[in-house]
C-alpha positions as CSV (number, residue, x, y, z in Angstrom):
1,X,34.3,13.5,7.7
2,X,31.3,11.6,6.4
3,X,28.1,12.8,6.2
4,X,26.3,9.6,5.8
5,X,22.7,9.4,8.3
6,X,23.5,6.9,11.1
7,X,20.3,6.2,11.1
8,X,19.6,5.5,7.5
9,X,22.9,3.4,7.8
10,X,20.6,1.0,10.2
11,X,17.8,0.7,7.5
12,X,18.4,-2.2,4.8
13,X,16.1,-2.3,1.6
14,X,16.3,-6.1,0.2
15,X,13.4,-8.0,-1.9
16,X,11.8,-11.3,-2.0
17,X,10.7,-14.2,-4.9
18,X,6.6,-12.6,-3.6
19,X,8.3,-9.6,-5.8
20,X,8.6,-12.0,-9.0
21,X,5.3,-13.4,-8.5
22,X,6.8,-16.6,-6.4
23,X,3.8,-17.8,-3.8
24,X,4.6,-21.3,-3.5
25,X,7.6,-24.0,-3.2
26,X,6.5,-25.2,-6.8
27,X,4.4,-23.3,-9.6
28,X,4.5,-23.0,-13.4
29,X,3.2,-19.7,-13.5
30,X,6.4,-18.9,-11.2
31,X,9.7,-17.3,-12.2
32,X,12.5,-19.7,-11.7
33,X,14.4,-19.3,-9.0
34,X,17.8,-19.0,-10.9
35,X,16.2,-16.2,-12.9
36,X,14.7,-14.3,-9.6
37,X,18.4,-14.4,-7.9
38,X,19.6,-13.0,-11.5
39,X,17.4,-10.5,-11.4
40,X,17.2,-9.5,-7.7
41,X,20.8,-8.4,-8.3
42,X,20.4,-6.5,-11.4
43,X,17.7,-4.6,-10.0
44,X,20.3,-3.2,-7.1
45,X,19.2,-5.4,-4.3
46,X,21.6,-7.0,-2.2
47,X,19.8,-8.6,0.5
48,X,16.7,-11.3,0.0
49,X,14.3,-13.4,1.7
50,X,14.0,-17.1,1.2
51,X,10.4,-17.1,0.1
52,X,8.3,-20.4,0.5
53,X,10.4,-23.1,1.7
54,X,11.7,-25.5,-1.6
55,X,11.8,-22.2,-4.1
56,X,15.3,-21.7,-3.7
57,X,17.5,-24.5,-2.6
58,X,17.2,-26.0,0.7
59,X,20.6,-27.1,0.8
60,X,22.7,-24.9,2.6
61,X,25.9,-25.2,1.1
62,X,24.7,-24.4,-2.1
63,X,22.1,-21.9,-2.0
64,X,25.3,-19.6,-0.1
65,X,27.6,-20.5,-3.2
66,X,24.6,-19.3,-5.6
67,X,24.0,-15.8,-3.0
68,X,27.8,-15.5,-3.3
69,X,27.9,-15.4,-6.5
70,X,25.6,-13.0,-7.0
71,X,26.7,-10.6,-4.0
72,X,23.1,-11.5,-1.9
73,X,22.1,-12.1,1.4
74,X,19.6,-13.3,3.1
75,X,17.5,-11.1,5.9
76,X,15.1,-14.0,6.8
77,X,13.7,-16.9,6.0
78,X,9.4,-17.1,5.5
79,X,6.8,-19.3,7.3
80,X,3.2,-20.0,7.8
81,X,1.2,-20.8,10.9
82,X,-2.1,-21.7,12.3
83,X,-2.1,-21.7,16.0
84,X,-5.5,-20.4,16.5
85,X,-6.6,-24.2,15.3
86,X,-5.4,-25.5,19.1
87,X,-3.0,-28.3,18.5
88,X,-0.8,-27.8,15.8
89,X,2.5,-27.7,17.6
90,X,4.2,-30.5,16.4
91,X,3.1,-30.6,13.0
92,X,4.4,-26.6,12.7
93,X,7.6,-27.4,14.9
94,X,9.0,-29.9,12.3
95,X,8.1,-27.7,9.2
96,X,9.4,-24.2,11.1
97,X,12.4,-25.8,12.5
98,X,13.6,-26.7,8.7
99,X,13.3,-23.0,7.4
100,X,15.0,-21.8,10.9
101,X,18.0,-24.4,10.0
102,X,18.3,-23.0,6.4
103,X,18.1,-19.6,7.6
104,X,20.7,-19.8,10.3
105,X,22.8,-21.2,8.2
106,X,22.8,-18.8,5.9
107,X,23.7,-15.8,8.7
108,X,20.1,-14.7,9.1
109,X,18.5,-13.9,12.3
110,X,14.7,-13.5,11.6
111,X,12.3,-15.7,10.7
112,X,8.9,-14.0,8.6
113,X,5.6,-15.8,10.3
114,X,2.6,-15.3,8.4
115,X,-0.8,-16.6,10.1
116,X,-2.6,-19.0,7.4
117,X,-5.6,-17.6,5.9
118,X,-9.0,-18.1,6.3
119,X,-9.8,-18.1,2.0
120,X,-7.3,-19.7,-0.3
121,X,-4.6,-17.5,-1.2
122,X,-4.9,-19.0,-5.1
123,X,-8.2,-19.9,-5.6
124,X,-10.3,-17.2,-2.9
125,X,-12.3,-19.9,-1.8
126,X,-13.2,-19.8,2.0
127,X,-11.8,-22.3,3.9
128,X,-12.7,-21.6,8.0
129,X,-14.8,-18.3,9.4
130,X,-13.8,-14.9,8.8
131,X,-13.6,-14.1,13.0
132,X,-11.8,-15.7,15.5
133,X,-13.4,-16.4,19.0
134,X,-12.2,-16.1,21.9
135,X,-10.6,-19.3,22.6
136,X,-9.0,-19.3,20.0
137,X,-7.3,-15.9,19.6
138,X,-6.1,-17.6,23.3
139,X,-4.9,-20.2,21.5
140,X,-3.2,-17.9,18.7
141,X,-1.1,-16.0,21.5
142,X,-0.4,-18.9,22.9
143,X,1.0,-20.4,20.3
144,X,2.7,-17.8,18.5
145,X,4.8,-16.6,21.8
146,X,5.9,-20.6,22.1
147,X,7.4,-20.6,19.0
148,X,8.9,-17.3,19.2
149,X,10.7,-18.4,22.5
150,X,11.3,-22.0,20.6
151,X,13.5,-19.9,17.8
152,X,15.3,-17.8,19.5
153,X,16.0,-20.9,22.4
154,X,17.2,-22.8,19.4
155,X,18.3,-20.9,16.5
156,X,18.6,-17.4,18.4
157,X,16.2,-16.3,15.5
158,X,14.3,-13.7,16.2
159,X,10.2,-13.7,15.4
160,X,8.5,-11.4,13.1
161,X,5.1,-11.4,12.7
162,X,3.3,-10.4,9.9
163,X,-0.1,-9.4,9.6
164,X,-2.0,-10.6,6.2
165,X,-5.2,-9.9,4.4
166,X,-7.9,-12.5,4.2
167,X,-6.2,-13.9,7.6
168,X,-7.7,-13.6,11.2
169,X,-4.8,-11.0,11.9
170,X,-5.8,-8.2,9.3
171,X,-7.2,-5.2,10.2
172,X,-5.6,-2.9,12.9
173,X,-8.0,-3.6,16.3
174,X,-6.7,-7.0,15.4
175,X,-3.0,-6.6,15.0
176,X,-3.5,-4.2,18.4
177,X,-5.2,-7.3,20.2
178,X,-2.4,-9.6,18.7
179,X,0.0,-7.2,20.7
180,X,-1.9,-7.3,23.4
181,X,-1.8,-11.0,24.3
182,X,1.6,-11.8,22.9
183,X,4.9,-11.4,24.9
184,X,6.7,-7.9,24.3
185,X,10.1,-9.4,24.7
186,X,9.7,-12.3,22.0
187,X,7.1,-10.9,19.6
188,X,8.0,-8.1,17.1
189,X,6.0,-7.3,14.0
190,X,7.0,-7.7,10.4
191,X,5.1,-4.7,9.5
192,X,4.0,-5.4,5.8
193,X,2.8,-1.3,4.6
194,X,0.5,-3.1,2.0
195,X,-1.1,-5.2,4.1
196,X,-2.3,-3.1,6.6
197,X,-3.4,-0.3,4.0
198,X,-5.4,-2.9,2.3
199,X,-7.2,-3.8,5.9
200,X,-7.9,-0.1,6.2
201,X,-4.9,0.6,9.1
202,X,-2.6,3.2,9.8
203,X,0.9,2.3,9.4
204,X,2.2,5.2,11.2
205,X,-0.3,5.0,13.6
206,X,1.0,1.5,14.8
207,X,4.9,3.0,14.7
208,X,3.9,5.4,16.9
209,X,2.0,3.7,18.9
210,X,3.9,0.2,19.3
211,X,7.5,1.7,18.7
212,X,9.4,-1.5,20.3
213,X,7.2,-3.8,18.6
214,X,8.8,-3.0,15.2
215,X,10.9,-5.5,14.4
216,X,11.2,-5.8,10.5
217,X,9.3,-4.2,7.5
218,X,7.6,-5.1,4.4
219,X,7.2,-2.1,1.7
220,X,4.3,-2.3,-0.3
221,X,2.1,-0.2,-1.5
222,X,-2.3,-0.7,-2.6
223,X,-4.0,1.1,-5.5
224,X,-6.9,2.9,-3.8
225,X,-8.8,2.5,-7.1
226,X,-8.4,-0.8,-7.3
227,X,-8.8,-1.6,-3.1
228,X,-12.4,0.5,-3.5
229,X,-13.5,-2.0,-5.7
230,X,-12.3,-5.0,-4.0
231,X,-13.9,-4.0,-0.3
232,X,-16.9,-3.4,-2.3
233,X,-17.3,-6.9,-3.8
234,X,-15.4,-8.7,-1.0
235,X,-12.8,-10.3,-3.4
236,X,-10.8,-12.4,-1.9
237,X,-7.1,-11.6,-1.9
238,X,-5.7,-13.8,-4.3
239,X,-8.5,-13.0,-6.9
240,X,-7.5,-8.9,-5.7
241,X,-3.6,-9.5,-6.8
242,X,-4.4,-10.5,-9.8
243,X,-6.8,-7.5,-10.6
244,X,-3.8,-5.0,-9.8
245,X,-4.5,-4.3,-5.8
246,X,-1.0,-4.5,-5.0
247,X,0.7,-1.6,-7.2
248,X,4.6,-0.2,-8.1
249,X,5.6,2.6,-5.5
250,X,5.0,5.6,-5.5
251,X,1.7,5.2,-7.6
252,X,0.0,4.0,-4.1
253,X,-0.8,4.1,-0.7
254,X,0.6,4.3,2.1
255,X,3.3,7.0,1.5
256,X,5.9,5.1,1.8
257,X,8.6,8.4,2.2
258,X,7.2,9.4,5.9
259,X,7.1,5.3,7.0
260,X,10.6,5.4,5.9
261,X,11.7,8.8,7.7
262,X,9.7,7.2,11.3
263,X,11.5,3.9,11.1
264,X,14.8,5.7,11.1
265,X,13.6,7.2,14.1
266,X,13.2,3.1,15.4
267,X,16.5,2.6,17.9
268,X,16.6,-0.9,15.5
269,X,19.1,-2.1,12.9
270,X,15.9,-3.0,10.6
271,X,15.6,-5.0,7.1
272,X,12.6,-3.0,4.6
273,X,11.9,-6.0,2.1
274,X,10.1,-4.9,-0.9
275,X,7.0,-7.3,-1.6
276,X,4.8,-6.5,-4.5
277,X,2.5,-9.2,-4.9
278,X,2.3,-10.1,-8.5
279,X,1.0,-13.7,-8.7
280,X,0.8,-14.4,-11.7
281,X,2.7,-12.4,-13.4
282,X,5.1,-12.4,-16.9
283,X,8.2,-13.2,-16.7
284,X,9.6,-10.0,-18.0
285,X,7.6,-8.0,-16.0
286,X,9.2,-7.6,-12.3
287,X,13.0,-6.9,-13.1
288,X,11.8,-3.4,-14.3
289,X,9.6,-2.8,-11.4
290,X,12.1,-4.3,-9.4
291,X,14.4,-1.7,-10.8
292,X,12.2,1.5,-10.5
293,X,11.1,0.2,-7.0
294,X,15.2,0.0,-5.7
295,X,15.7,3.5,-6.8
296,X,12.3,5.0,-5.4
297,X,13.5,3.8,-1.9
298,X,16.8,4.9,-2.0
299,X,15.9,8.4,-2.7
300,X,13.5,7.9,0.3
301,X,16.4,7.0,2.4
302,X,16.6,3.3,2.8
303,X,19.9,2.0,2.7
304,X,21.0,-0.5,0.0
């Protein structure tokens, strides 16, 4: 009789080209994408997300030969919006539908939507205010529970929001008023651990609280250190990364073990995608963390 944890069977650890210091379709600083899917593999991992849309091949027929090859799949495909800007519809529709086509076609059902950021993810600079009125967190619930009907009408791809530093959905009233004024039965979270520990939240917290509204997770974890001194000078995140804010598990907070141990408790089959922001990084330097990381997780109970 086995004695495997039905639960921990319904918990999935992958990574993503963030892990390998990939932000953007195109980069010099960036691994290559044939070395990432190498890698991703070596480490242990068998499941991936498709990163910014043009790193790995957008043509379907190939980018499944190269996953095949290496024994990968992919858990979802990666987006960015801005809905609290009013009308943006059609511009995000014809940009989001591409990475919903690639990631349906690859067998994935979720689709990673990251709210653009108010400072420049590279550079830090600041690019609209900090807050979001009124209107226009209307506008951003709005807009968000279109699209997330949009998908699933379409691609029967299910939303997963994702909460990001230096964006207008950051710290934890935030994410709470996001819930609030999005739809419960289109909008679940991609719940990125780092994120929210950078932003001063309570990952648990927000499991306990929102337990249906967990859709997908992000493992990450912050060096306290390092996050004391960027709240102090209010670095910008991109400037933070590079100073080591995002750190290897278990040298970091949150805990990732008891996150772990309360998503088995989710009634959800649920993908936990390692993201270590590293950009930029040396090209020898995430395979070994990668490595480290994959093992770390398994002892905590995520399934490989």
């Amino acid at each position: 009789m086995s004695t495997a944890d039905p639960a921990a069977e319904r918990l999935r650890i992958g990574s993503a080209p963030d892990s390998w210091g990939v932000w953007f379709p195109e980069d010099e600083h960036q691994t290559p994408w044939q070395r990432f899917l190498d890698e991703v593999a070596e480490a242990g991992y068998r499941w991936i997300e498709l990163g910014p849309y043009g790193y790995l091949p957008t043509d379907p027929g190939r980018l499944l030969d190269e996953l095949a090859r290496r024994n990968l799949a992919l858990s979802a495909g990666t987006c960015f919006t801005a809905f609290h800007r009013g009308d943006v519809w059609q511009q995000t529709w014809e940009h989001v539908s591409q990475v919903a086509e690639l990631t349906t076609a690859l067998g994935a059902e979720h689709l990673v939507v990251i709210p653009e950021m108010w400072r420049d993810p590279a550079t830090g600079e600041q690019l609209e205010d900090r807050l979001l009125g009124d209107r226009s967190w209307t506008a951003l619930g709005a807009g968000v529970d279109r699209l997330a009907r949009a998908l699933f009408e379409e691609y029967g791809v299910r939303m997963q929001f994702h909460p990001h530093a230096d964006s207008h959905v950051d710290t934890q009233p935030h994410v709470e008023r996001f819930l609030e004024i999005t739809d419960p039965d289109l909008v679940t979270l991609c719940l990125d651990t780092g994120h929210i520990s950078y932003c001063g939240g309570d990952n648990l917290e927000l499991i306990r609280k929102y337990p249906s509204r967990i859709g997908y997770l992000h493992l990450k974890q912050v060096d306290p250190r390092v996050l004391e001194e960027v709240a102090a000078e209010d670095l910008p995140f991109g400037p933070a990364v590079r100073r080591g804010v995002m750190c290897e598990p278990p040298g970091g907070v949150p805990d990732l073990a008891p996150i772990v141990e309360a998503a088995h408790d989710l009634d959800a089959d649920m993908f936990a995608i390692v993201e270590q922001d590293m950009y930029p990084c040396a090209p020898q330097a995430p395979l070994p963390i990668a490595t480290r990381t994959h093992q770390y997780l398994t002892r905590c109970g995520s399934r490989r």
